[in-house]
KOLNUVO-869903 format. One record per residue: residue number from 1; x, y, z of N, C-alpha, C in turn. Coordinates in steps of 0.1 Angstrom, whole numbers. Example, Ala and Ser with C-alpha at 12.3 -4.5 7.8 and 13.67 -1.06 7.14 Angstrom:
% residues 2
[1 [132 -57 78] [123 -45 78] [132 -33 78]],
[2 [128 -22 71] [137 -11 71] [129 0 79]],
This chain:
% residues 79
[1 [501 62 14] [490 53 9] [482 48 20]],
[2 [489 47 32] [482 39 45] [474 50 47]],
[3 [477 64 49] [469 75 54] [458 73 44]],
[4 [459 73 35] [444 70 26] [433 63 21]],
[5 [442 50 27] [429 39 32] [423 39 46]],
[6 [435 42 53] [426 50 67] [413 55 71]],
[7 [420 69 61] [409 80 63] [392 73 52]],
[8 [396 65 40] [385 65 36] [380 49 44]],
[9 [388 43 50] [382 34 58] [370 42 70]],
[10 [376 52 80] [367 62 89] [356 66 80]],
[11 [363 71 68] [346 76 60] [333 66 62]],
[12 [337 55 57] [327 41 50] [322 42 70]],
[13 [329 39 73] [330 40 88] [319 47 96]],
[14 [320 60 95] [314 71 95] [296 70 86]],
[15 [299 68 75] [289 66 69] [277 54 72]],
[16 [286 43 76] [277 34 80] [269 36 95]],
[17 [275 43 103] [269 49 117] [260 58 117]],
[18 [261 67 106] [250 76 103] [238 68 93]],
[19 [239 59 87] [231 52 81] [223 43 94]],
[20 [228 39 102] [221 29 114] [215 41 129]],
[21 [219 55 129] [214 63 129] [205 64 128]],
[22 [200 72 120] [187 75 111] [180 66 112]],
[23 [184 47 110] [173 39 107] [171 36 124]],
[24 [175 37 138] [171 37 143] [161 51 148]],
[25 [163 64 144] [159 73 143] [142 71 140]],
[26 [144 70 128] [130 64 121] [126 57 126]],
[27 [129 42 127] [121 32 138] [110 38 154]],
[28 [123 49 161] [115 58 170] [102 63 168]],
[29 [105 78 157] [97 78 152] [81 72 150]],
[30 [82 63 142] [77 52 137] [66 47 153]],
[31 [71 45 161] [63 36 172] [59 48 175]],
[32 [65 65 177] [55 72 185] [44 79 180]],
[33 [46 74 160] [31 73 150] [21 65 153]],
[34 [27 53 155] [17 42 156] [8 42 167]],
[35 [15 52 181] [7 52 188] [-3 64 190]],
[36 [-3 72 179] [-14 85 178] [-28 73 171]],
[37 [-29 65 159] [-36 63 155] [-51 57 164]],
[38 [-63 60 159] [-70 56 160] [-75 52 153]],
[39 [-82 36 158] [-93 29 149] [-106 27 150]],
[40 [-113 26 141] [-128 27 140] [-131 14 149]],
[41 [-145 17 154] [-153 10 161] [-158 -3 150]],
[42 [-162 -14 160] [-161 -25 149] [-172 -21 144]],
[43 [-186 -16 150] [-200 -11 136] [-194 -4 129]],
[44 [-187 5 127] [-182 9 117] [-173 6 107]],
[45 [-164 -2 111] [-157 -16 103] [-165 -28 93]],
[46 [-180 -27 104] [-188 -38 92] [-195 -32 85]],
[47 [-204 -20 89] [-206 -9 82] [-201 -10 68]],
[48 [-186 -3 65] [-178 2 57] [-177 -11 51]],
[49 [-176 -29 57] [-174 -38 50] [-183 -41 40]],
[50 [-198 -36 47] [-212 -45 39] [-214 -31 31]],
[51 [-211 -21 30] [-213 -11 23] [-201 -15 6]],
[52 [-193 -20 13] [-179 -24 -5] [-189 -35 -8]],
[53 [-192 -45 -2] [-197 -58 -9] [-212 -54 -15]],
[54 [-216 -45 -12] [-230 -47 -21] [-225 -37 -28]],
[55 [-221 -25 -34] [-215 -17 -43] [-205 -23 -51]],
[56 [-200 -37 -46] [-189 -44 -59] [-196 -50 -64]],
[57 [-208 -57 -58] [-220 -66 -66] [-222 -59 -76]],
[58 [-233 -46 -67] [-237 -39 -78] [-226 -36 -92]],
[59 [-218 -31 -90] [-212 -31 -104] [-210 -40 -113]],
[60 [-204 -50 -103] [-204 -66 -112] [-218 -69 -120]],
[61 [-224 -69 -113] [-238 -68 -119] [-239 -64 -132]],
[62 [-235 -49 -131] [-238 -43 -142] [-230 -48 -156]],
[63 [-216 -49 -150] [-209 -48 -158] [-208 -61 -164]],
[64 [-216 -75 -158] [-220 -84 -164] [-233 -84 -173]],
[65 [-241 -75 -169] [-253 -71 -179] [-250 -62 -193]],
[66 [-240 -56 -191] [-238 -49 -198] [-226 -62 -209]],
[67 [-223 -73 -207] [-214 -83 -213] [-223 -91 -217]],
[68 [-232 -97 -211] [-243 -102 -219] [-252 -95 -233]],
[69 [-254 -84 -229] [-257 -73 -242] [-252 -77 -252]],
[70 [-238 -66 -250] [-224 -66 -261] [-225 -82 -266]],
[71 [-226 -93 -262] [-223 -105 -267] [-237 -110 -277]],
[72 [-246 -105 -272] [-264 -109 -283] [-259 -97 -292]],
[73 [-256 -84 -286] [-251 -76 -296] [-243 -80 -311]],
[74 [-233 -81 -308] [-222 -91 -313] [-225 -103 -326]],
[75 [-233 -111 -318] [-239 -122 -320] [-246 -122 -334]],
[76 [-256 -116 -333] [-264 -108 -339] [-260 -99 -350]],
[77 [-251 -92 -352] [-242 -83 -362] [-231 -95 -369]],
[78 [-228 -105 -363] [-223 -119 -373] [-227 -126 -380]],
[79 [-240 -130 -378] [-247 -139 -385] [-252 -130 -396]],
């Protein structure tokens, strides 16, 4: 019975070393990705910024123009 808690003690054992392994593995990994990346130039960061904020307007826009409609729409088919 000793021999068998043993051996499956080394397993868990075993297992957990290959688990901290790997996650040091990965972590390696990991830093020698982080250092291939490049990032954009900051004109091109505000660029890319002021290009989302006037295209979210714009839709908002719309899609409030299009809510004011539907609602005279609406409105209008109630009475």
């Amino acid at each position: 019975m000793k021999q068998i808690e043993t051996k499956t003690a080394k397993t868990i054992k075993h297992k957990e070393e290959n688990l901290v392994s790997k996650g040091v593995k990965f972590l390696k990994e990991v830093k020698i990705e982080t250092k291939k990346i490049t990032w954009p130039q900051r004109k091109q960061i505000l660029l890319s910024a002021l290009m989302i904020m006037f295209f979210s307007l714009l839709i908002g826009g719309y899609l409030g123009l299009l809510d004011v409609i539907y609602n005279v729409l609406i409105s209008f088919l109630m009475k």
